[in-house]
N, C-alpha and C positions, 0 to 999 in steps of 0.2 A: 761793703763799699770801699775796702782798702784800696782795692784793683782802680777803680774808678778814682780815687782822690788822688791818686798815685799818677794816673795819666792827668787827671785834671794839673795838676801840680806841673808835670813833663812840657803841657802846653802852653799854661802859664810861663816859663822860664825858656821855653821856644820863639811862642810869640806875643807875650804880651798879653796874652787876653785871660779873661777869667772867663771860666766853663761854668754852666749850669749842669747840675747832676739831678739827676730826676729819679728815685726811688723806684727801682720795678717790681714785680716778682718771680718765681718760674724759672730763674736762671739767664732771665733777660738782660741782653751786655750790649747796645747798640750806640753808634756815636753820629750823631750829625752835626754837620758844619753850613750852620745858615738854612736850615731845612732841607738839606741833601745829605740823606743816608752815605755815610760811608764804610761803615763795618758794622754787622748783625753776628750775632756767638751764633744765634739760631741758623745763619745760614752757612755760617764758614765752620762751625763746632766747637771753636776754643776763644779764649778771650785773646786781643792781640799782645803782639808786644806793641810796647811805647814807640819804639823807634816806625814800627808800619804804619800807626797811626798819623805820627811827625812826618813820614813820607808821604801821606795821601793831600794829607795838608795842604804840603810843599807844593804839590804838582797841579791843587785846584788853581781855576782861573783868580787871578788877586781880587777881580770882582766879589769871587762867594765867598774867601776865606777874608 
């Protein structure tokens, strides 16, 4: 869970908010903001970086982020 507390932490100091981290198994790495999937390890292969993650954010409607 380093990878994970690590973006949690990125997000926090981005925008404020505190992330829910949810224990998976399997190798499963996926992030949603407000119930919208926006990065799966299983589908893209690799975990992201922080900064993609801070980009997708950015780009959502202010609504869902």
């Amino acid at each position: 869970m380093p990878t994970a507390a690590g973006l949690a932490e990125a997000i926090k100091d981005e925008f404020g908010v505190d992330s829910k981290l949810i224990e998976g198994s399997g190798g499963v790495f996926d992030v949603h903001v407000d119930g919208t999937q926006i990065w799966s390890k299983h589908d893209i292969g690799r975990f992201p970086e922080h900064k993609e993650i801070l980009s997708k954010i950015k780009g959502m409607p202010a609504k869902t982020r």
